[in-house]
DOLUM-902096 format. One line per 8 residues: for each residue x, y, z of C-alpha. Coordinates in nm, 3 decimals. Layout:
N
X/Y/Z  ...
This chain:
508
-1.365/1.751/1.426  -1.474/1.850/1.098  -1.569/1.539/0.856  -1.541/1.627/0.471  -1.795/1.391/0.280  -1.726/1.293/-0.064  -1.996/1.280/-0.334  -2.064/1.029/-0.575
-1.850/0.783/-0.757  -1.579/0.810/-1.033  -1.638/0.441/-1.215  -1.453/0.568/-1.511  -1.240/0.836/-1.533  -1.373/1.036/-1.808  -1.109/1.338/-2.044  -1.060/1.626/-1.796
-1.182/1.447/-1.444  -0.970/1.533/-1.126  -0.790/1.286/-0.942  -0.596/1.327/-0.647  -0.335/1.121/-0.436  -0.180/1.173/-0.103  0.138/1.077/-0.014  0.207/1.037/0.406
0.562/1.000/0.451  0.802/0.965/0.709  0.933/1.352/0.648  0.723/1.539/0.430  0.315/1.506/0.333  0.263/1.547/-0.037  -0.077/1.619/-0.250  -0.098/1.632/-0.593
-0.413/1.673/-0.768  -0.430/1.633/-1.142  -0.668/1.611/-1.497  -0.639/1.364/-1.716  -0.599/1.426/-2.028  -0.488/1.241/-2.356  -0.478/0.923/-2.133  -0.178/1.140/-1.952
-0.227/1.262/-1.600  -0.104/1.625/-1.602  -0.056/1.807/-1.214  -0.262/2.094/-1.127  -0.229/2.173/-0.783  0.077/2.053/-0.560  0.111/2.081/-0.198  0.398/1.972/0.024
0.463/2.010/0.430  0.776/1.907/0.635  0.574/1.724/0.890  0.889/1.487/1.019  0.618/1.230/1.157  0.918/0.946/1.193  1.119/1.220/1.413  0.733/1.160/1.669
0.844/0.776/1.717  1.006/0.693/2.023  1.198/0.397/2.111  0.915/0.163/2.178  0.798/0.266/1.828  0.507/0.475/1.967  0.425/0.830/1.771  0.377/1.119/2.019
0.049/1.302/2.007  0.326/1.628/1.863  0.348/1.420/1.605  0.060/1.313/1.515  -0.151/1.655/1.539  0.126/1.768/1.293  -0.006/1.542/1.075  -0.386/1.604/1.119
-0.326/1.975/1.123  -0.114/1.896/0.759  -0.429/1.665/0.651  -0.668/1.957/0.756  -0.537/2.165/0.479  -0.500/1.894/0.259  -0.859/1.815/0.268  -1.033/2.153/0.189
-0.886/2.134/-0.113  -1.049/1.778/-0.239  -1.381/1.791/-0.053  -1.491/1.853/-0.375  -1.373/1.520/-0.551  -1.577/1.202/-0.531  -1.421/0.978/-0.263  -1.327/0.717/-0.580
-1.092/1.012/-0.734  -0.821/1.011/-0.382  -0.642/0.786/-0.243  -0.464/0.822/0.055  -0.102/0.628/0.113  0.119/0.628/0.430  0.487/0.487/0.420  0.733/0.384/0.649
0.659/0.571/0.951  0.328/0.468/0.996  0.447/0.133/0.939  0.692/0.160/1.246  0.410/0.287/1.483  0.269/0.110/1.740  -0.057/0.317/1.763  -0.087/0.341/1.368
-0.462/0.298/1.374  -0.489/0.524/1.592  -0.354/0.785/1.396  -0.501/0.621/1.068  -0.835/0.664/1.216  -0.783/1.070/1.300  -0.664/1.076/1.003  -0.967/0.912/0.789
-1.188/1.147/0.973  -1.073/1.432/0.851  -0.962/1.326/0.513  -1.331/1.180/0.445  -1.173/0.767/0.332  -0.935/0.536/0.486  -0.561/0.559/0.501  -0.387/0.327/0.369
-0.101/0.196/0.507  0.130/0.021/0.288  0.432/-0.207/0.252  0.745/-0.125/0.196  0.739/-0.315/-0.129  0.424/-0.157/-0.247  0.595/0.149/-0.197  0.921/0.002/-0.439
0.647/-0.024/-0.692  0.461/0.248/-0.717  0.737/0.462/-0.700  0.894/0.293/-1.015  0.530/0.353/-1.201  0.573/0.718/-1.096  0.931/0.756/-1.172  0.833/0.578/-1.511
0.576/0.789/-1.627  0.768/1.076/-1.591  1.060/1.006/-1.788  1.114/0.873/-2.146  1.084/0.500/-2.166  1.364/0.471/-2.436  1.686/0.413/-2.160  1.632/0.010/-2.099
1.679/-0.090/-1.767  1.701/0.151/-1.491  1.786/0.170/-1.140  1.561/0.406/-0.889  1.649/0.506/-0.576  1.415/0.679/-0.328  1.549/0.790/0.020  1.270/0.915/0.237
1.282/0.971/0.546  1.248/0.675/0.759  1.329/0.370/0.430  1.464/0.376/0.153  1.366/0.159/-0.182  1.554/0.038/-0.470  1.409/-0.047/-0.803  1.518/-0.159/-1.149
1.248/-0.163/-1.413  1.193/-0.143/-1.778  0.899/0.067/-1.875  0.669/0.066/-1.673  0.705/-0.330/-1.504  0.949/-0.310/-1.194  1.185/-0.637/-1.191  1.370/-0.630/-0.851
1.204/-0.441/-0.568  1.314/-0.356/-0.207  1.270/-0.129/0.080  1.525/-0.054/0.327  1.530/0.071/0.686  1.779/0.399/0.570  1.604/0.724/0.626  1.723/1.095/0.654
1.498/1.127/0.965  1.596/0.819/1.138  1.954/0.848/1.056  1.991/1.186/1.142  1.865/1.085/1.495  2.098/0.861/1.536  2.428/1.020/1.324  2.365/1.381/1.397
2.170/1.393/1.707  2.086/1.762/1.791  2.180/1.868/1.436  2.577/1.863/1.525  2.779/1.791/1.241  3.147/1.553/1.233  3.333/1.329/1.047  3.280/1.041/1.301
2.934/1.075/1.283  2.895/1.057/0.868  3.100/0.779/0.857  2.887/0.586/1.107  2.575/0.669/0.905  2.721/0.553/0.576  2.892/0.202/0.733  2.538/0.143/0.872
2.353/0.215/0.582  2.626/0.007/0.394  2.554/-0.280/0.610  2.199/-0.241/0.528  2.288/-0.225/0.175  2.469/-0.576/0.140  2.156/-0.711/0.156  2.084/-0.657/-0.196
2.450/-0.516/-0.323  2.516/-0.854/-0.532  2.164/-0.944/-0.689  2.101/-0.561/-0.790  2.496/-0.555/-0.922  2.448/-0.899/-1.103  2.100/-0.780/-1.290  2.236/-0.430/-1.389
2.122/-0.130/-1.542  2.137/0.098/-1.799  2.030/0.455/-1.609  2.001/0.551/-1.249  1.734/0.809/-1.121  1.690/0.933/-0.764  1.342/1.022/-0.673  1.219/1.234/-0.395
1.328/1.521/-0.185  1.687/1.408/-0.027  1.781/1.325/-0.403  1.652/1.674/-0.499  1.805/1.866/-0.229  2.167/1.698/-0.346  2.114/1.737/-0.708  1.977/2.091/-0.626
2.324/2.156/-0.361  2.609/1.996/-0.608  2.444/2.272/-0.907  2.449/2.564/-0.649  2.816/2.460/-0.544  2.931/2.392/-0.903  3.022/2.060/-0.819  2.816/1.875/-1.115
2.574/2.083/-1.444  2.316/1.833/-1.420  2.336/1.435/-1.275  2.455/1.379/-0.901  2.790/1.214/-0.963  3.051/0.985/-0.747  3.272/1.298/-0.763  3.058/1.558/-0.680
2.894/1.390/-0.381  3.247/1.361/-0.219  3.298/1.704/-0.270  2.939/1.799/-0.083  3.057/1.543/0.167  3.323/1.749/0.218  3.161/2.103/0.208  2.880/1.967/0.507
3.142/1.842/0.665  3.305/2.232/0.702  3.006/2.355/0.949  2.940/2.194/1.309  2.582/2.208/1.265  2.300/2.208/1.028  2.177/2.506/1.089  2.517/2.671/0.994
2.531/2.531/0.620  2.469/2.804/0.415  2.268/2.682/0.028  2.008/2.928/-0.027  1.829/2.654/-0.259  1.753/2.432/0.019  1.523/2.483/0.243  1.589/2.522/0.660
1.411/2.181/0.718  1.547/1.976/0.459  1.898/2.142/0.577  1.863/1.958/0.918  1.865/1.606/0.718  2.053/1.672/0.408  2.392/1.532/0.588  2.214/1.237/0.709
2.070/1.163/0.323  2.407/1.264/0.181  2.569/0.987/0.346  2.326/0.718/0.271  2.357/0.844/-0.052  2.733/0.819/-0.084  2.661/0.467/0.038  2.467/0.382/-0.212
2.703/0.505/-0.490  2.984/0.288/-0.338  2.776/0.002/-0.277  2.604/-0.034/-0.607  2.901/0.140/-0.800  2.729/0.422/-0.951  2.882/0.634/-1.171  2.577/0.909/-1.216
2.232/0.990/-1.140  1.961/1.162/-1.317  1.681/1.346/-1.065  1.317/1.284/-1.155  1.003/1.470/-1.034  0.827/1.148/-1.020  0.768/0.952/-0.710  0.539/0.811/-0.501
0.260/1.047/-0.493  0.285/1.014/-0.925  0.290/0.632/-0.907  -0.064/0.655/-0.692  -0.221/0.870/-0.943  -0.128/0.612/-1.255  -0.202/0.324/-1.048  -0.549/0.461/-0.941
-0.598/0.580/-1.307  -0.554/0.226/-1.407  -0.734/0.104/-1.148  -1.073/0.307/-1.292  -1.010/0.143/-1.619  -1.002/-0.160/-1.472  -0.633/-0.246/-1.565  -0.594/-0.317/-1.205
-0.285/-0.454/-1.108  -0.432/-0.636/-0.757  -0.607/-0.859/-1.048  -0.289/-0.973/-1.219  -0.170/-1.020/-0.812  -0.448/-1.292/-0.771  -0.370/-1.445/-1.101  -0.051/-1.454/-1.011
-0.138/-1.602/-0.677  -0.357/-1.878/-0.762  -0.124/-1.981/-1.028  0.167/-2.002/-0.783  -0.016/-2.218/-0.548  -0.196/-2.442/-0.864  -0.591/-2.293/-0.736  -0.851/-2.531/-0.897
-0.930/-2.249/-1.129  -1.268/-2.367/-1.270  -1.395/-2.455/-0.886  -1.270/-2.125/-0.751  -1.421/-1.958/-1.041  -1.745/-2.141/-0.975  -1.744/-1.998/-0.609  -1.692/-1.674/-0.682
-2.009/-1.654/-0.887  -2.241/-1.791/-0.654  -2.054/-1.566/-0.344  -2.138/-1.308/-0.636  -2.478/-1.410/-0.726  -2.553/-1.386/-0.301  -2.373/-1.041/-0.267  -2.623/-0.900/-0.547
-2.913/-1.038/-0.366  -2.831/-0.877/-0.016  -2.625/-0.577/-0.096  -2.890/-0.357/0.010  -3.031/-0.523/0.307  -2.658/-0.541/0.403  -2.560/-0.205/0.292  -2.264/-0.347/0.056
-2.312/-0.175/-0.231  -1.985/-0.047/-0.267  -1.694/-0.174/-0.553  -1.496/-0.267/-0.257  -1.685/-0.495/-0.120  -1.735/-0.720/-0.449  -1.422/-0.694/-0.575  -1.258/-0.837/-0.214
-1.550/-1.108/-0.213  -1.408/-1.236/-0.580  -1.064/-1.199/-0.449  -1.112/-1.443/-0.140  -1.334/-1.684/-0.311  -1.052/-1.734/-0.565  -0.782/-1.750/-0.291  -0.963/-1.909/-0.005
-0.772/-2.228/-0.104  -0.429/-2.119/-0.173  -0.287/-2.253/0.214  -0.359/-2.625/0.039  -0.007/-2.627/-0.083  0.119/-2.627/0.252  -0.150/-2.837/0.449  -0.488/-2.983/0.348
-0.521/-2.988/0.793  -0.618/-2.617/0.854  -0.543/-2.516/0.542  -0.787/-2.211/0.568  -0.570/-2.110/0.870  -0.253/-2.145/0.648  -0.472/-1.952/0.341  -0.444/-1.645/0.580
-0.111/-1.647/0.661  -0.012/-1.649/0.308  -0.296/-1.369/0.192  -0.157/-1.136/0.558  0.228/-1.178/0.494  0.286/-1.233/0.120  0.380/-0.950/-0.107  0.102/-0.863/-0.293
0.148/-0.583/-0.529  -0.152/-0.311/-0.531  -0.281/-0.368/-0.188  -0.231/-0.207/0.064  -0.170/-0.359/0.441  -0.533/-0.314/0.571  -0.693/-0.505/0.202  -0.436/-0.772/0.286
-0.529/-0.834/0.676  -0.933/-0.809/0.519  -0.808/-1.107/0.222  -0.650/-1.308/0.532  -0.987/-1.266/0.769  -1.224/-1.382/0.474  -1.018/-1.623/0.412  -0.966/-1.774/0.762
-1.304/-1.742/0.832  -1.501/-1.944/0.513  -1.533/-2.222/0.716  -1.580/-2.375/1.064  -1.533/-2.145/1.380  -1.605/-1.804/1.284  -1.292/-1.640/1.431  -1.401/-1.373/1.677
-1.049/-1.259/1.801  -0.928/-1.191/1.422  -1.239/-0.957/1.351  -1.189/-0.760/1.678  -0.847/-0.671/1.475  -0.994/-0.532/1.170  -1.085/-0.137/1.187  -1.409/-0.153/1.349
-1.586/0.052/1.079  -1.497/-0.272/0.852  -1.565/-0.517/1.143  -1.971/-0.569/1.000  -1.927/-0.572/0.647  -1.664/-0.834/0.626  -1.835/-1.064/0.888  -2.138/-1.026/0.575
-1.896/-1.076/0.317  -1.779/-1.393/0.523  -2.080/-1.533/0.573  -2.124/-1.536/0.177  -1.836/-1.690/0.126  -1.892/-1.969/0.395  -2.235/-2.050/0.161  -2.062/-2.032/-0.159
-1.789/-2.260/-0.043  -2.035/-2.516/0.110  -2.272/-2.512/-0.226  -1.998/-2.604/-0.407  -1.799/-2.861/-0.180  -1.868/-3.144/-0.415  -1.706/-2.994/-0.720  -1.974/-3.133/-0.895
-1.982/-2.967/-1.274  -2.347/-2.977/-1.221  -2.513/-2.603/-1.226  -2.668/-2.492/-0.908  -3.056/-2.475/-0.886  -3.169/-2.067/-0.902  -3.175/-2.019/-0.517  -3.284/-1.716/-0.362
-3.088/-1.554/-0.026  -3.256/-1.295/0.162  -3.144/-1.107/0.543  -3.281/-0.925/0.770  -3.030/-0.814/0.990  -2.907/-1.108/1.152  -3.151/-1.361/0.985  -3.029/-1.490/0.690
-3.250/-1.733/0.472  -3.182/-1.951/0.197  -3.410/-2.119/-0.037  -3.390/-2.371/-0.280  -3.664/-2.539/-0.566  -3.893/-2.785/-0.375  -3.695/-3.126/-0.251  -3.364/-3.018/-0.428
-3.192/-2.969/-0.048  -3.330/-3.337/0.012  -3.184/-3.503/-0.314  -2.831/-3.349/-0.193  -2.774/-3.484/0.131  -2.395/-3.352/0.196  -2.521/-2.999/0.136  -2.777/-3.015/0.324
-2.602/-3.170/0.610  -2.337/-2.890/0.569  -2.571/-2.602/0.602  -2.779/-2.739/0.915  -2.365/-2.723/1.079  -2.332/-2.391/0.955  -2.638/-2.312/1.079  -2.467/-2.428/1.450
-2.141/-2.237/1.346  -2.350/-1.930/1.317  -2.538/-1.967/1.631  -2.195/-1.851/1.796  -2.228/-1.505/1.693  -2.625/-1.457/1.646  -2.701/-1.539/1.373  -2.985/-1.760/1.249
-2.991/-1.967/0.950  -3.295/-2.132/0.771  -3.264/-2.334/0.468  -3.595/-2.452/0.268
């Protein structure tokens, strides 16, 4: 299998630089590759592919090797045309499909391979938000509040924003793939069958039907292709001049519901593939009308794939929103701010002094190190017994805006493992190519944490780390580590802890 390398980094992104995002969803694999310029991100290549991965996913929630070569052969293409860009410029998202899978790291790690960086797979309420950024920065901010909907093919998420700040956010299991499956098996077309798929999707919807009613908005916008191929079918059939409406989606309820199959209807502006789940979206989308009481909806070309590209360009100018996800964090769970920040320089001052002995020069790996030394302590609120243990739970399973599912399960391991047992089943779950850097980025930590234990406001003497592969070596000024008892005591048991998975510590 060819392996596309990426050049170089992209630290800022500098007036006319290329960046590109990928967009793996549950029906269709998007690329968009654009310049920036003016501060504006403005498309110069799009590519799209019905690839129906969520139709691969059988009952047990396993995707069929049909499935996934559809995707790889999809990526294939995808990739020759950014082997060019430096690895920093893409970024590579997968949606609801993936999230569904059983094997998902197996196809995650095909998919890396030939993509040249990891895949990430994200949560449904990632996916909320960075479709509102992309929906937001394509349209005029001057409406007030709106409401976005985005039905893809295996969930579908509701928004309501102003600007560019989403307020409400979900992600619901509705999808024109999955629901045609189920609704309009074989592509056969009847009236029992569309009103099952819009009482289940209604069901789905009561969820949020009175907290999204009660907040309001002033616009609605449907993102994505099922909310393209209806506003693109009620123009064709003269049913509406511009916005989807109540009316005219009753009326394309009614003309879908004149052919017994999908391959009958006859709209020569949709395409065959998006024919054979246009029912199945039409009824979710009546559902949603009903269920939200919506009047009208405006189409935007903005999406997912959009919302990467703004997020990443912030991201390069370091208005990253996983910071203001932390902050957020530690405030939530009242973090000793001034002790976590002290941690975080020392883990810091460490990573600096190994990176290249440990090979972890990358941004990655010292911007996840700050993260977990600032939120290593956040399980405290629930128990001071294990509290590390309950620190991971939170950092695995809490929404974090801006990270994806893989940066959250590496947030939980460092922060499970910064102190006693090093937890060998946990890093047997990371992907393995992360498995050794984090177990580094760990053992940092661990030091960091036990240098600072007594919260003393004292500065730390200059100490100097140094590794060599799995010997690690700290050193102090002469008789410091005797005058400090506790931390000496603590590092001759870390020393023990460490034995467990070979390696040696010395401390002079």
């Amino acid at each position: 299998m060819e392996v596309y390398e990426q050049p170089g980094r992209l630290d800022q992104p500098e007036e006319g630089a290329l960046l590109a995002a990928i967009d793996i969803g549950s029906n269709s694999f998007h690329i968009v590759v654009a310049r920036l310029v003016d501060g504006e991100l403005k498309p110069v290549d799009v590519m799209s592919e019905k690839v129906q991965l969520a139709a691969g996913l059988d009952e047990a929630g396993t995707l069929s090797e049909e499935a996934q070569q559809r995707g790889i052969d999809c990526l294939r293409r995808f990739a020759e045309r950014i082997k060019e860009l430096p690895r920093s410029a893409i970024r590579a998202v997968a949606t609801n499909a993936l999230r569904e899978a059983s094997n998902r790291r197996e196809f995650a790690s095909r998919a890396s391979a030939v993509i040249g960086l990891p895949l990430q797979i994200i949560s449904g309420y990632e996916e909320a938000r960075l479709i509102y950024l992309g929906v937001a920065h394509t349209l005029a901010d001057d409406t007030g509040r709106r409401l976005v909907i985005d039905i893809g093919g295996g969930s579908t998420e509701c928004i309501i924003g102003e600007r560019f700040e989403s307020r409400l956010l979900e992600s619901l299991q509705l999808g024109c793939v999955s629901f045609s499956e189920d609704f309009f098996p074989a592509g056969l077309l009847t009236d029992k069958g569309f009103q099952q798929a819009k009482m289940a999707a209604m069901q789905e919807l009561l969820s949020i039907r009175h907290n999204y009613r009660r907040m309001g908005w002033q616009s609605c916008v449907g993102s994505s292709g099922t909310a393209k191929a209806i506003n693109q079918a009620c123009i064709e059939l003269g049913y509406s001049s511009g916005p989807i409406t109540a009316e005219a989606l009753n009326q394309l309820k009614a003309y879908l519901l004149k052919f017994n199959h999908t391959d009958d209807i006859t709209l020569s502006s949709i395409k065959p593939e998006r024919k054979a789940v246009l029912p199945a979206g039409t009824a979710i989308m009546c559902a949603i009308f009903e269920s939200l009481d919506i009047h009208t909806m405006e189409y935007s070309d903005g999406a997912l794939r959009e919302g990467v590209l703004y997020d990443m360009a912030g991201r390069l100018r370091h208005e990253d929103v996983r910071e203001r996800t932390i902050n957020a964090l530690m405030k939530r769970h009242h973090i000793d701010t001034r002790h976590a920040a002290n941690v975080e320089a020392t883990a810091l001052i460490m990573l600096a002094q190994v990176s290249d002995s440990w090979q972890l020069q990358d941004n990655e790996f010292h911007d996840m190190l700050g993260w977990s030394a600032r939120t290593h302590e956040i399980g405290l609120t629930i128990s001071h017994n294990r509290f590390h243990r309950h620190s991971a739970y939170l950092l695995q399973n809490c929404d974090l805006p801006g990270f994806s599912n893989t940066e959250q399960q590496l947030l939980a391991f460092l922060a499970r493992a910064h102190r006693r047992k090093l937890p060998k089943d946990e890093l047997k779950l990371l992907p393995e190519d992360k498995q050794l850097p984090y177990i580094h980025l760990s053992l940092l930590l661990r030091l960091a944490v036990i240098l600072h234990r007594s919260r003393s406001k004292a500065r730390l003497p200059a100490f100097k780390l140094q590794v060599e592969n799995q010997k690690i070596t700290l050193t102090f000024p002469s008789e410091w580590l005797q005058h400090h008892p506790l931390t000496q005591t603590d590092l001759e048991s870390e020393a023990d802890y460490l034995k467990s998975i070979d390696y040696k510590l010395k401390c002079s």
